[in-house]
TORKOL-4160 file (C-alpha; in steps of 0.2 Angstrom, whole numbers, padded with zeros to 4 digits, m for minus):
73
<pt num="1" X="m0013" Y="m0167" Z="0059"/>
<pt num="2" X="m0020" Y="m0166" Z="0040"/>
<pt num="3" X="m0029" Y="m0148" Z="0046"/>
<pt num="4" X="m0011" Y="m0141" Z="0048"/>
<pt num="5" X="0000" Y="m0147" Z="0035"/>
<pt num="6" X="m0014" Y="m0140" Z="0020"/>
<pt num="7" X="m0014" Y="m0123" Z="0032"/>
<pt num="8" X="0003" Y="m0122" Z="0032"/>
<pt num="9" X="0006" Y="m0126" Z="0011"/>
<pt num="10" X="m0009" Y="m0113" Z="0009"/>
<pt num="11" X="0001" Y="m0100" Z="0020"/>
<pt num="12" X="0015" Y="m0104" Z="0009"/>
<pt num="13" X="0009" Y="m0104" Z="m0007"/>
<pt num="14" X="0002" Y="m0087" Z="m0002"/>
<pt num="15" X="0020" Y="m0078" Z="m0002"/>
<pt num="16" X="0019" Y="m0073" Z="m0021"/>
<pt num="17" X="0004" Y="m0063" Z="m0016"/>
<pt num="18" X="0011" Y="m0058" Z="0000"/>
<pt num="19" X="0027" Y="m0052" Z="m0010"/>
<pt num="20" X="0017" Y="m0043" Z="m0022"/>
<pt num="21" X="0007" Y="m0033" Z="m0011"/>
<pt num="22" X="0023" Y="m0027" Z="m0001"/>
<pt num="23" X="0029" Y="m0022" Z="m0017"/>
<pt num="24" X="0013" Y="m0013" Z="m0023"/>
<pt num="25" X="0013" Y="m0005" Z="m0007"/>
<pt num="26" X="0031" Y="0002" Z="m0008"/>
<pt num="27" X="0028" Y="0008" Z="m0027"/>
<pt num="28" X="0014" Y="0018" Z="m0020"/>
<pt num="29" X="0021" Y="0024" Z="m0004"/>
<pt num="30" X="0034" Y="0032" Z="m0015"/>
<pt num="31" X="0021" Y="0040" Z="m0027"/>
<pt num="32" X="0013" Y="0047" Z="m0009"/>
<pt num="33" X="0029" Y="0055" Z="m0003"/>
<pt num="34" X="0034" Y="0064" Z="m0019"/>
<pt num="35" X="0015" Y="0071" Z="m0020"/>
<pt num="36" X="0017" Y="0076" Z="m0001"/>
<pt num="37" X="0032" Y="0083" Z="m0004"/>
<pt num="38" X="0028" Y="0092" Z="m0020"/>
<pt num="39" X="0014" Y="0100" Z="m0009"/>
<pt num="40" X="0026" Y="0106" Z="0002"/>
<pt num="41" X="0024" Y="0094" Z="0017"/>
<pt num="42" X="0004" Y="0101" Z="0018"/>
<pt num="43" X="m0008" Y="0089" Z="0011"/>
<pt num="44" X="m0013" Y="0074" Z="0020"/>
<pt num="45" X="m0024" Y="0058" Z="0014"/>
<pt num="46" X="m0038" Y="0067" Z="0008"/>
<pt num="47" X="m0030" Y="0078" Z="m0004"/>
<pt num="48" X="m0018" Y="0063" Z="m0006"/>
<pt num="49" X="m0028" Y="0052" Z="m0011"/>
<pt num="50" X="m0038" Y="0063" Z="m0022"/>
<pt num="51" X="m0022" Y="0067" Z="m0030"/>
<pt num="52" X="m0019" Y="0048" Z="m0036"/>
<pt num="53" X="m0037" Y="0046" Z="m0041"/>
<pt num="54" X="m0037" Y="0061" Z="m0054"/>
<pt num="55" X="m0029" Y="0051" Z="m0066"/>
<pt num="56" X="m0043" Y="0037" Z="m0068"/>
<pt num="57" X="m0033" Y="0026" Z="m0053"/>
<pt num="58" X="m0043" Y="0017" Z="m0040"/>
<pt num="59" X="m0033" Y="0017" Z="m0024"/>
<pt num="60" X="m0041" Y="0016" Z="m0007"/>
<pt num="61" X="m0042" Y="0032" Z="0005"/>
<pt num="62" X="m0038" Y="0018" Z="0020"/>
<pt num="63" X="m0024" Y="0012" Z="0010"/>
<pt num="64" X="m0017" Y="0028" Z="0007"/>
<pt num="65" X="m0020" Y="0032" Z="0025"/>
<pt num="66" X="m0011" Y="0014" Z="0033"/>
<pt num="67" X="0005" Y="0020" Z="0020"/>
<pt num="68" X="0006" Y="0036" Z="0025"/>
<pt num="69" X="0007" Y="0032" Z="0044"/>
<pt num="70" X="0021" Y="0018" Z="0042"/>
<pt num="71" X="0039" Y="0024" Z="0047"/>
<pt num="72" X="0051" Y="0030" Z="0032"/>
<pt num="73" X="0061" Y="0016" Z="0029"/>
C-alpha cells in the first residue's frame, strides 16, 4: 500500500506543472493561429514553426504540430 499513496501525492503534487504546461500550450496555440491566419490559412508547421523560431525562440516542430491538430476550443 506505501507504493500507492507516494504515487498518488507524486501525481498530485505534479498539477502545478501540469497547469503550467496547459497554459504554455494555450499562449502558443494562440500565437500559431494568428501566424496562420496572418498567412492567410497557407502555412502549415514547417513554416509555422520557422515563423516562432526567427525571433531567437526555441519551440519544438512536434509541438507546434500536436497544437496545431487540436480542435479550436
Amino acid at each position: 500500500m506505501k507504493g500507492t499513496c507516494s504515487s498518488c501525492c507524486a501525481w498530485c503534487e505534479g498539477e502545478a506543472a501540469r497547469r503550467a504546461r496547459r497554459d504554455a500550450d494555450d499562449a502558443l496555440g494562440h500565437e500559431i493561429t494568428v501566424l496562420h491566419v496572418a498567412s492567410r490559412k497557407t502555412y502549415g508547421v514547417p513554416r509555422i514553426h520557422a515563423e516562432l523560431r526567427r525571433p531567437g525562440r526555441r519551440v519544438n516542430r512536434k509541438r507546434v504540430a500536436r497544437i496545431m491538430r487540436q480542435p479550436a476550443s
